[in-house]
C-alpha positions in Angstrom: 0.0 0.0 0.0 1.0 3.4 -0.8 2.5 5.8 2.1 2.7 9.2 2.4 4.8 11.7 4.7 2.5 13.4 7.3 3.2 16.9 6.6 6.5 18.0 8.0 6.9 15.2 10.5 9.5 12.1 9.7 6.3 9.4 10.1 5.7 7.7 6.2 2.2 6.7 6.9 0.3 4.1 5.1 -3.3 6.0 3.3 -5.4 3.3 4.8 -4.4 3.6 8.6 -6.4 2.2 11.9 -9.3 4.4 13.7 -9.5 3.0 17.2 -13.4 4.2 17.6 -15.0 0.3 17.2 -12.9 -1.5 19.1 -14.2 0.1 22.2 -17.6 -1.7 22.0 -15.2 -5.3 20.7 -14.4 -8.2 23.2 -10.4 -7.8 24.3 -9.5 -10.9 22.2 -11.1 -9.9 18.9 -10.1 -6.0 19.2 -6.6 -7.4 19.6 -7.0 -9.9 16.8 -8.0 -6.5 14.8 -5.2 -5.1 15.1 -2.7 -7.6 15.0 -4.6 -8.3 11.5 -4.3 -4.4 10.4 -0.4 -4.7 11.0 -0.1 -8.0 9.0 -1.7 -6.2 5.9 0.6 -3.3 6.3 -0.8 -0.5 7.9 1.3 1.3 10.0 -0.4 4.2 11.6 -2.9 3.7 14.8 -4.9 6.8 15.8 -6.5 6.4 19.5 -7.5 8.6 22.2 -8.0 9.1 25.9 -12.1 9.2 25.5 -11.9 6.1 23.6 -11.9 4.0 26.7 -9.8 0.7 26.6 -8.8 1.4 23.1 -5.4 2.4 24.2 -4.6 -0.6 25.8 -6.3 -2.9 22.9 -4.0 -1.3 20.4 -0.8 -1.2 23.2 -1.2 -4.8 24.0 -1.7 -6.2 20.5 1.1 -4.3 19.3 3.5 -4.2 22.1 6.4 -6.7 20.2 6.4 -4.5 17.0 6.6 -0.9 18.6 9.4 0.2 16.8 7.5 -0.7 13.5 4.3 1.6 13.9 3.2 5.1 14.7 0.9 6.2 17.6 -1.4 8.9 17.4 -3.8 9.5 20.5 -5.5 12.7 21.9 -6.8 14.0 25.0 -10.1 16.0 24.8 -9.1 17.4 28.4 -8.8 21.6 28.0 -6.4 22.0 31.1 -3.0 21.5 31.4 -3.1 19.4 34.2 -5.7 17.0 33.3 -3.5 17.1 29.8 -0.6 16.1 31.9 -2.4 13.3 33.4 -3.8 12.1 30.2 -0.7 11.8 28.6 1.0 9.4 31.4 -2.3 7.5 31.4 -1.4 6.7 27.4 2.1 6.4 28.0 1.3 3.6 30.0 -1.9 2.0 28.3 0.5 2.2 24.8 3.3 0.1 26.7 5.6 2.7 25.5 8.0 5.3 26.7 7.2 7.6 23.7 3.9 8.8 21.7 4.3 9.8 17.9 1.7 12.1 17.3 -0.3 13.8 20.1 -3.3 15.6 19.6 -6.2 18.0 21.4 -9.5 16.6 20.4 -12.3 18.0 19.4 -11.5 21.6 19.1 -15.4 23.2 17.8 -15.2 26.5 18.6 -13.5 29.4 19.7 -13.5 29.4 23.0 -12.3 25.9 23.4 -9.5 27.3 21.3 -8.6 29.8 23.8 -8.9 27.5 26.6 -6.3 25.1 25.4 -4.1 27.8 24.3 -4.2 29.5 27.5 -1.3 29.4 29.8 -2.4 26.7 32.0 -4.5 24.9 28.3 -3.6 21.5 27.2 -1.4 22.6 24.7 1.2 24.0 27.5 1.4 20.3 29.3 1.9 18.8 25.2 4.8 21.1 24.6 6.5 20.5 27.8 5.5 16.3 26.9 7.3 17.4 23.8 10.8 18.8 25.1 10.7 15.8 27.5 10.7 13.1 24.8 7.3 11.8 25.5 5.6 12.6 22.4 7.2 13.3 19.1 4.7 15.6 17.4 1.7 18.2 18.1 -1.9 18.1 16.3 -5.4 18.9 16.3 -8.4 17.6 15.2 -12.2 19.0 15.0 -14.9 19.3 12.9 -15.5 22.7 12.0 -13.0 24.5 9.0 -13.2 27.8 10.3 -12.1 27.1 13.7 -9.1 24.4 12.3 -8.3 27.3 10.4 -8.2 29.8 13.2 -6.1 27.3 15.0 -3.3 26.9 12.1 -3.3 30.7 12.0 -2.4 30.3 15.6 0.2 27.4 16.0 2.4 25.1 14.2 0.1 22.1 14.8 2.2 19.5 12.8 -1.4 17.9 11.9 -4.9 18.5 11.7 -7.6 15.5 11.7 -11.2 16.5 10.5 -14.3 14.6 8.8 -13.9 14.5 4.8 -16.7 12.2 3.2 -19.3 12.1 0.3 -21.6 14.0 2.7 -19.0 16.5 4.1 -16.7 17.9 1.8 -17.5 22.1 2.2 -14.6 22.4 4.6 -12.2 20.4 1.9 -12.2 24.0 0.0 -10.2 25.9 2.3 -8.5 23.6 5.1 -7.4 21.1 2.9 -5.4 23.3 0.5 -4.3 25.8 3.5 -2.8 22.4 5.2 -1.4 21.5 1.9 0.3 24.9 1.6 1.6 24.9 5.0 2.7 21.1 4.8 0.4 20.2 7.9 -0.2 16.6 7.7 -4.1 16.1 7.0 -5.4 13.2 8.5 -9.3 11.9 7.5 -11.1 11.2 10.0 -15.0 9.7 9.8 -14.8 8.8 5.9 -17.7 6.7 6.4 -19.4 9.2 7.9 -19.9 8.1 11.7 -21.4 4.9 9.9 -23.7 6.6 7.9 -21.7 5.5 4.4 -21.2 1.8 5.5 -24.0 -0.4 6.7 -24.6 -4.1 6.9 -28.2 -4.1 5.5 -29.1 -5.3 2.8 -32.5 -3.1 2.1 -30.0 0.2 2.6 -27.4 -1.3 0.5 -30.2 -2.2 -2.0 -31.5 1.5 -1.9 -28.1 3.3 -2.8 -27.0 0.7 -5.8 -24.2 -1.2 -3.8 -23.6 -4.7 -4.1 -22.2 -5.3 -0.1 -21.2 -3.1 3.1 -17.9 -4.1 1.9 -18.2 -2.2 -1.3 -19.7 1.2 0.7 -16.3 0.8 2.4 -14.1 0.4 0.0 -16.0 3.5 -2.3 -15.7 5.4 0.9 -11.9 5.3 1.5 -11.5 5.6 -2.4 -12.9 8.9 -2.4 -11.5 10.3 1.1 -7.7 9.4 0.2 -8.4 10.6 -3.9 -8.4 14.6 -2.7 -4.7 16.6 -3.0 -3.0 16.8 0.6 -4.5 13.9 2.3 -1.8 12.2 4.3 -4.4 9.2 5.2 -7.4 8.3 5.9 -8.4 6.3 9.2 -11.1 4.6 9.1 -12.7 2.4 12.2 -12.4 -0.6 12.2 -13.5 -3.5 14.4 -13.1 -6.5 12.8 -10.7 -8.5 10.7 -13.6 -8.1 7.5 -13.5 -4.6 8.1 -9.8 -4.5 7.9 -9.5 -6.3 4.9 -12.3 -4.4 3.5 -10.2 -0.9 4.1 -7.0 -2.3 3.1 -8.1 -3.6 -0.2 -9.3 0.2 -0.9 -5.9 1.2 -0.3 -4.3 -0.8 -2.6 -6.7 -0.4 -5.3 -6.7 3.0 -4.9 -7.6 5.7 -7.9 -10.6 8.1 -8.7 -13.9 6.7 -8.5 -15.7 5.7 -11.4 -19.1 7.3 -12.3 -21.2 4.4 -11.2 -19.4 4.6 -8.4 -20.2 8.3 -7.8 -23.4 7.4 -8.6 -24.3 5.3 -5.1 -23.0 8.3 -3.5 -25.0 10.6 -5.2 -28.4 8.4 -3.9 -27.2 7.8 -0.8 -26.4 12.2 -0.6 -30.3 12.8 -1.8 -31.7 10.4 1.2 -29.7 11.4 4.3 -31.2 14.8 4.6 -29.8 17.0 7.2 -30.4 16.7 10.5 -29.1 13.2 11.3 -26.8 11.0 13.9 -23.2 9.6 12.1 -23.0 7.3 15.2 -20.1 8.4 16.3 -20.6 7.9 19.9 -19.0 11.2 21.1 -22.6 12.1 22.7 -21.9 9.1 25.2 -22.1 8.1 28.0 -25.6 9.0 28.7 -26.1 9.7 32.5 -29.8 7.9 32.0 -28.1 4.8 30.1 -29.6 5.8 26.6 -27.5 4.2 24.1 -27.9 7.3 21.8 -26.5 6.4 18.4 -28.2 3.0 18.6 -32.0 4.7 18.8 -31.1 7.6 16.8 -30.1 4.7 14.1 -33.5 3.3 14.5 -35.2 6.7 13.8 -32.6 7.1 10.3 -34.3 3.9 9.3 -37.6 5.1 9.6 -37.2 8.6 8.5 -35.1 8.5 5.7 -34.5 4.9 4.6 -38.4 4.1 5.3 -37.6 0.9 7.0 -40.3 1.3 9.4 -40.6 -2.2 10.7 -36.6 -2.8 10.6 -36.7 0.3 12.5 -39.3 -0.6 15.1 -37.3 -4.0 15.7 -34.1 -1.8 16.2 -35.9 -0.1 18.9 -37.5 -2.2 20.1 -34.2 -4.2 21.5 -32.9 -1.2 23.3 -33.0 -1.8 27.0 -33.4 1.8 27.7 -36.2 4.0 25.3 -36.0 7.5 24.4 -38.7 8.3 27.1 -36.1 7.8 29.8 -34.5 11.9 28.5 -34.5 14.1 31.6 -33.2 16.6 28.9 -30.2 17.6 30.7 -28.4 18.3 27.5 -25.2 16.6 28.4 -25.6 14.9 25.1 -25.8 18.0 22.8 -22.6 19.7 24.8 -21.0 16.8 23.1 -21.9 16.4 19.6 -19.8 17.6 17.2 -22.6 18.1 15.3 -24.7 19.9 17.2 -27.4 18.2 16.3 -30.8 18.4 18.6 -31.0 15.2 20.2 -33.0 16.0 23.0 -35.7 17.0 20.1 -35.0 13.5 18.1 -35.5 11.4 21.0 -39.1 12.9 21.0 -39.5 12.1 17.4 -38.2 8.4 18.2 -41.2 8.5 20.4 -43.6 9.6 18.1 -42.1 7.4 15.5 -41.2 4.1 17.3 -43.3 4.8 19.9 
């Protein structure tokens, strides 16, 4: 598989590289046979992070005899420099190793979180001093919104920047991508399925959009994430051995999509109407046990896919309904998409009932 040099760093990363989101929800023995199965194909790059829960340690411990033959790349979403501190020592020790390649602050959405991290006692403090002390070799970023990324950039000499790029997300492509590119920031893609949204196991979905297996979404998906000018990679998350296969075989046949291919993309664009959940399970934990992405999946079905029974047997297996919402709102602090959830749990309601 093809490598490229992330940005201005000395790390020769394969495109197709490991996102560490899915093994969290994996048994220990398969989320190590994962990985251990992503480093046999050839990839060489594993992106984690503190708020990824025993994902560390999944990718430390499967990995641990071929350390000096891979790059780590792990965040903290903490703002202060203490709790930065503490994260770092935490993945120092969950990675079984005394150094970490890449380091980034996650989830920088707005402004002020900018500020906050940059402040004098910010995250960003406790990574530089991590830095001079040989504990991690390079500084990044990662969000969702352009403008902010951008404002950060402006700011700092973030060595990379990790953001969505996919079918159904490309308007921030038109000025990050090219500013990184300029700047030689290493661009890493996160979310090329879109939280989920691209790749699904159904059949009736897969039968909607023109594709032949989930495989195939995957495959299309990577295709078009690694195909645009200053990508360094693309991570995709993967929890099984199929999945990795399926995202390494993408790699190595990579090139431009065709049109047909375009063309599942194109369907797929005109049914996922704005709002909806990726599934990317940064809303989580839910202090009433509401498994979130799962019931918001289940109201995607219904709404836009109109799977209404499928949808109503989705639901229907959640231990917890939507009716259990106090509305606290933790949930919508947290996603990156600031997407109403409080208000789709009452539609699930309505819907599922």
């Amino acid at each position: 598989m093809e490598k490229r040099r992330l940005g201005n760093t000395n790390m020769e990363v394969t495109i197709v590289s490991f996102g560490g989101i899915p093994i969290i929800t994996r048994d220990y023995e398969l989320s190590v046979k994962t990985v251990k199965r992503a480093y046999e194909l050839g990839i060489n790059f594993y992106d984690t992070a503190r708020a990824y829960q025993t994902s560390e340690e999944k990718i430390g411990d499967a990995l641990k005899d071929v350390r000096d033959k891979v790059f780590y790349a792990t965040k903290t979403h903490l703002r202060s420099k203490a709790e930065a501190e503490k994260h770092i020592q935490e993945s120092l020790r969950n990675l079984r190793t005394p150094y970490i390649d890449l380091y980034q602050i996650h989830s920088v959405d707005d402004i002020h979180t900018l500020d906050r991290v940059m402040s004098k006692d910010g995250a960003l403090p406790a990574l530089e001093e991590a830095q001079k002390k040989g504990y991690i070799g390079y500084i990044g970023i990662t969000g969702h919104r352009a403008e902010v990324l951008i404002e950060a950039i402006n700011r700092y000499p973030f060595a990379t920047v990790m953001s969505p790029l996919n079918f159904l997300e490309q308007s921030h492509a038109a000025n990050l991508l090219p500013l990184c590119k300029e700047r030689n920031i290493g661009f890493i893609v996160m979310k090329p399925f879109a939280g989920g949204s691209l790749v699904t196991a159904d059949k009736d979905v897969q039968a909607l959009v023109g594709a032949k297996s989930s495989g195939e979404m995957a495959r299309l998906s990577v295709k078009f994430a690694i195909s645009f000018p200053g990508v360094s990679c693309v991570i995709p998350g993967l929890g099984n051995p199929q999945e990795v296969e399926d995202a390494v075989q993408a790699g190595e046949e990579f090139g431009a999509l065709t049109k047909e291919e375009k063309s599942i993309f194109e369907r797929l664009k005109a049914i996922l109407v704005e709002p909806f959940c990726r599934g990317c399970g940064y809303c989580l934990p839910c202090p009433q046990n509401i498994d979130i992405p799962a019931i918001l999946k289940a109201l995607l079905y219904a709404t836009r896919f109109n799977l209404i029974e499928r949808a109503k047997n989705m639901y229907a297996q959640q231990a917890v309904k939507a009716d259990a919402c106090v509305e606290c709102g933790i949930c919508e602090e947290r996603c990156p998409y600031q997407l109403p959830i409080r208000q789709m749990l009452k539609s699930v309601k309505e819907t599922l009932g």
